[in-house]
C-alpha positions as CSV (number, residue, x, y, z in Angstrom):
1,X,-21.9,-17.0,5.3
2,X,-22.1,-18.4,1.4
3,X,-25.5,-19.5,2.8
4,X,-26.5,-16.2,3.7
5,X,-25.4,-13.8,1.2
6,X,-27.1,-16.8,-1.8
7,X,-30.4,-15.7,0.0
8,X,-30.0,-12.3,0.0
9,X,-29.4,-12.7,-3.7
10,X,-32.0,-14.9,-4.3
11,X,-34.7,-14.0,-2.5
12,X,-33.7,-10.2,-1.3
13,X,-34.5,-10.7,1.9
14,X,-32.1,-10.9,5.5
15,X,-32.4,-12.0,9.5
16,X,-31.1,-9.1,11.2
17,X,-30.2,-10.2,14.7
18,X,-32.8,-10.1,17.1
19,X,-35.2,-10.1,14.7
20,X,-38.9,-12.1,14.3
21,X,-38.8,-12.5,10.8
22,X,-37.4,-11.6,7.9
23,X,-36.6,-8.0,5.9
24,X,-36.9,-7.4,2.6
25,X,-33.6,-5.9,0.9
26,X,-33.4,-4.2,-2.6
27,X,-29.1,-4.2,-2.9
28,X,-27.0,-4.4,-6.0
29,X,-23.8,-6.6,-5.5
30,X,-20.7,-5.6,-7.3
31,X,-17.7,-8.3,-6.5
32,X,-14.4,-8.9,-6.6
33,X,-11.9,-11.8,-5.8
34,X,-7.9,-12.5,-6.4
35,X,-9.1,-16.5,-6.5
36,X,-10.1,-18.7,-9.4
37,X,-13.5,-18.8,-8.1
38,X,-14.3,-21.8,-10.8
39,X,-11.6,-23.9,-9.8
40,X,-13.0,-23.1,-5.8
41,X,-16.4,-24.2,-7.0
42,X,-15.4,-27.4,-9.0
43,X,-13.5,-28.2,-5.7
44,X,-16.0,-27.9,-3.0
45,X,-15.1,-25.3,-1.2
46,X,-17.4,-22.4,-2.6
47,X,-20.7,-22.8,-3.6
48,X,-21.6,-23.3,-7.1
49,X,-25.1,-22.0,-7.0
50,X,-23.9,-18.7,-5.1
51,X,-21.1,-18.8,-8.3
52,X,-23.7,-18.6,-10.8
53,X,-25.6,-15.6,-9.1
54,X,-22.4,-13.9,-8.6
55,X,-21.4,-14.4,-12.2
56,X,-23.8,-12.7,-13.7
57,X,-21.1,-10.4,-15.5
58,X,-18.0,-11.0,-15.1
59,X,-15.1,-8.7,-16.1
60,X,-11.9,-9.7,-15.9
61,X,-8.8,-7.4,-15.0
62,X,-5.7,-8.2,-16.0
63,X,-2.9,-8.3,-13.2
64,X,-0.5,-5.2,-13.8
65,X,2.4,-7.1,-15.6
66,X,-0.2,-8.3,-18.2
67,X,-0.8,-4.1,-18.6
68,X,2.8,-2.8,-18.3
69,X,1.4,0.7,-20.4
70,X,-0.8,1.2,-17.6
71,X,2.0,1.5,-15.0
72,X,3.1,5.3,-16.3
73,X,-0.3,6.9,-16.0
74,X,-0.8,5.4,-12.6
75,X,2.4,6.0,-11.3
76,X,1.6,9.8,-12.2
77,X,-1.6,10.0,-10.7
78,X,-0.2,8.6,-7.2
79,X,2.6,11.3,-7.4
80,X,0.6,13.6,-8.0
81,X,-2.2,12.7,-5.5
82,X,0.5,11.8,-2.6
83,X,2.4,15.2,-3.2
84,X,-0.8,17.3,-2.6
85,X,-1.8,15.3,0.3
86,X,1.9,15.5,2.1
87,X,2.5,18.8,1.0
88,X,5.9,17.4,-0.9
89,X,7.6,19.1,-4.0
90,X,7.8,16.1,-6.0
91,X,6.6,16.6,-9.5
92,X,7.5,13.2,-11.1
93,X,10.4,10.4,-11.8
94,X,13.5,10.1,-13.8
95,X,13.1,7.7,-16.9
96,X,15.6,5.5,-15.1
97,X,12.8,5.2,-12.4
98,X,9.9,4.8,-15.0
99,X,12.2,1.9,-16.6
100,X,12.5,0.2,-13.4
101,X,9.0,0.4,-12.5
102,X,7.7,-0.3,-15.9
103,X,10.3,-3.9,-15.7
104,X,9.2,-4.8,-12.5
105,X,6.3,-7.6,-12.5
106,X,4.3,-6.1,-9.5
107,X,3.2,-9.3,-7.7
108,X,1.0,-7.0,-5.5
109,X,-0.8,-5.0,-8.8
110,X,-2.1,-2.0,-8.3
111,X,-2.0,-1.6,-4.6
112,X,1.4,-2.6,-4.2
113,X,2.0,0.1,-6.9
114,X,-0.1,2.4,-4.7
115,X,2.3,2.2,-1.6
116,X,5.1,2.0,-3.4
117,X,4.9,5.2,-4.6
118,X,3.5,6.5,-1.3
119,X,6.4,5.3,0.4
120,X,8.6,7.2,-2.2
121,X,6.8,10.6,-2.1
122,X,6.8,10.4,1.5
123,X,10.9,10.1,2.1
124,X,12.1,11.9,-0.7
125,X,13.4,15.2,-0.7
126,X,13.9,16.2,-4.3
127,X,11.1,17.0,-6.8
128,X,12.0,14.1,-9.1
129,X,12.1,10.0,-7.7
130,X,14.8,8.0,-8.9
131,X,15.7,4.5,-8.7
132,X,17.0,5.3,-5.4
133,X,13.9,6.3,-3.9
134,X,12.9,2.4,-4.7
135,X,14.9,0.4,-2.9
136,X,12.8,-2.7,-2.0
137,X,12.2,-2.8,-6.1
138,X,15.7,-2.2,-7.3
139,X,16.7,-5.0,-4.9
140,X,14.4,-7.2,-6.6
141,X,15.3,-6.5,-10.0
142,X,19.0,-6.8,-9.1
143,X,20.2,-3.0,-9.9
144,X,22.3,-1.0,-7.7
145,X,20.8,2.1,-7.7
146,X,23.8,5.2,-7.5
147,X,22.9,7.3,-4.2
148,X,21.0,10.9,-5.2
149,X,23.5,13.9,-5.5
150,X,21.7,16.7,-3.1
151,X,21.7,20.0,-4.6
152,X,21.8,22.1,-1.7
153,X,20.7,25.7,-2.1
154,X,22.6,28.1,-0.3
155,X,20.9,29.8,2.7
156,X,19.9,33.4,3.4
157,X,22.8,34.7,5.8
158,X,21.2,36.2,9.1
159,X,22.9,39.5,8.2
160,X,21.7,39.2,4.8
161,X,23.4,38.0,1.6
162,X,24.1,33.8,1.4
163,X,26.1,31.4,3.7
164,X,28.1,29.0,2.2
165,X,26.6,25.3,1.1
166,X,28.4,22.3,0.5
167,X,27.1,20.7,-3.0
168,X,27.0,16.9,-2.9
169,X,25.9,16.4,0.7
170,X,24.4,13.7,1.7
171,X,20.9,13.4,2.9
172,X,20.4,12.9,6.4
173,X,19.4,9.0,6.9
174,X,15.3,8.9,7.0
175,X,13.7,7.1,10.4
176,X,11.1,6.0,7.7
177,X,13.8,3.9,6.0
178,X,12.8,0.4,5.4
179,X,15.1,-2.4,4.0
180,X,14.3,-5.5,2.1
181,X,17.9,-7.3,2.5
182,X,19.3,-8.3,5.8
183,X,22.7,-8.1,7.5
184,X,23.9,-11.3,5.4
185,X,22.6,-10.0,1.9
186,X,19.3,-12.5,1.8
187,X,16.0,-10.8,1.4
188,X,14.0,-10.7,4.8
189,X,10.9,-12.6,5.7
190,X,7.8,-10.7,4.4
191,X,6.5,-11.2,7.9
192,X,9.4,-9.5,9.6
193,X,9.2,-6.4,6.9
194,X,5.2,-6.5,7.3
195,X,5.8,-6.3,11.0
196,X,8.4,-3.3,10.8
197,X,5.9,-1.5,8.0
198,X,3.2,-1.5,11.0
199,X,5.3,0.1,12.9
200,X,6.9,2.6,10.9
201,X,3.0,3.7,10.6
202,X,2.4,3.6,14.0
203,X,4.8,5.8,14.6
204,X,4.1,7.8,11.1
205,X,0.8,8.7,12.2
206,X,1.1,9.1,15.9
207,X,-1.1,6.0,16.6
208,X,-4.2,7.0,15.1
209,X,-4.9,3.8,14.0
210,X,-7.5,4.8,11.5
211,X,-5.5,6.9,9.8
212,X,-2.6,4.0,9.7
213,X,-5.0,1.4,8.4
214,X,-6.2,4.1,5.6
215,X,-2.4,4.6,4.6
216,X,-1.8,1.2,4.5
217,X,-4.5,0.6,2.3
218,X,-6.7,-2.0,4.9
219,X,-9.3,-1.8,7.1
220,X,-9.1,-1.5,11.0
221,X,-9.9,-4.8,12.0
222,X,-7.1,-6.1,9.6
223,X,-5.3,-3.8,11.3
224,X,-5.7,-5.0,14.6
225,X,-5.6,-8.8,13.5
226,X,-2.2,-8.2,12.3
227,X,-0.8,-6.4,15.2
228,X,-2.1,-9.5,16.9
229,X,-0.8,-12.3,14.4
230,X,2.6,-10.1,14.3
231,X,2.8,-10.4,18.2
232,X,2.7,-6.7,18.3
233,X,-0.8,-6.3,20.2
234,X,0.6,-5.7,23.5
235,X,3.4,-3.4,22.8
236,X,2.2,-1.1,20.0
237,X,-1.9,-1.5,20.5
238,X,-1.6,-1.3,24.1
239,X,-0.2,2.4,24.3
240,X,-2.6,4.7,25.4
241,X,-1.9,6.7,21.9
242,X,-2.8,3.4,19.8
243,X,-5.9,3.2,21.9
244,X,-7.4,6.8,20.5
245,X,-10.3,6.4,17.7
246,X,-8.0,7.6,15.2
């Protein structure tokens, strides 16, 4: 493959399969890469020429703990962007949230960000996330978030005027739930959580597996190479819902 894309570079040209000879190809090439390509090149493994042509300008991006004012304006822009697209009433976070976000060191940078706040929009109920709508992060940072106090607004009567509400009442438990810590208080395998965040999409979205791989941030081969690594190809891809074109 290094072979191949150095000569599209180089020369501009392709095989397509099937074909006699050669075709001409005018493409710019805008790349990206989480590796120390350098390091790859000075160890074999990736081709130095193909480095050079590649590195023609580089620009380097700082991971999101090196750019911790970044992580307001982007948390912002997900809420905002998530709200409109799942028709949710949340507005924004509490500063104890935007503390706990800001602290955090975001292994996963911006796309871990990305679902985070996703997952967040999606299963609260309020118009303002708080720590507790963060679990997995809170857990990681060591904080005990306090459980939200639901406001409950007291319903039209059917006879006209308002039926009583309890204040204080406690949100119904979400089947979107996810948690990072096991029965014995360790933090679980990221391949057990990765496999239980497929699912929870699967069943999110109905099985349209397009739109789970778009939510999830990956494309739909990924997709279906991780149902398979995850051993969950035959029961989840198998169902007749799972095997629609999304």
């Amino acid at each position: 493959m290094q072979v191949k894309l150095l000569r599209a570079l180089q020369e501009g040209e392709v095989d397509p399969v099937g074909a006699k000879r050669p075709v001409k190809v005018d493409v710019r090439i805008i790349s990206a890469t989480n590796r120390d390509l350098a390091e790859l090149t000075h160890e074999g493994s990736f081709r130095e020429d193909l480095y050079y042509r590649l590195n023609v300008f580089p620009i380097f991006v700082p991971p999101l703990r090196q750019r911790r004012e970044d992580i307001a304006a982007l948390t912002r822009h997900f809420i905002a962007r998530f709200a409109a697209e799942e028709n949710k009433p949340v507005s924004g976070l509490t500063p104890e949230a935007a503390e706990l976000l800001e602290n955090y060191d975001w292994p996963g940078n911006v796309r871990q960000l990305e679902n985070t706040v996703f997952r967040a929009v999606v299963l609260c109920d309020g118009m303002m996330l708080d720590v507790c709508d963060f679990p997995q992060i809170a857990a990681a940072m060591g904080v005990n978030p306090a459980p939200r106090r639901q406001v409950i607004a007291p319903a039209k009567a059917s006879e006209g005027g308002y039926a009583p509400q309890a204040f204080g009442q406690a949100a119904m438990p979400s089947p979107y739930a996810l948690s990072a810590i096991d029965a014995a208080g360790h933090m679980r395998k990221l391949e057990e959580v990765e496999s239980e965040i497929i699912r929870l999409a699967i069943s999110r979205y109905d099985g349209h597996m397009s739109e789970v791989a778009r939510r999830l941030g990956i494309g739909r081969s990924t997709l279906y190479r991780k149902l398979k690594e995850l051993g969950l190809e035959e029961t989840d891809a198998g169902d007749e819902s799972l095997k629609a074109a999304g």
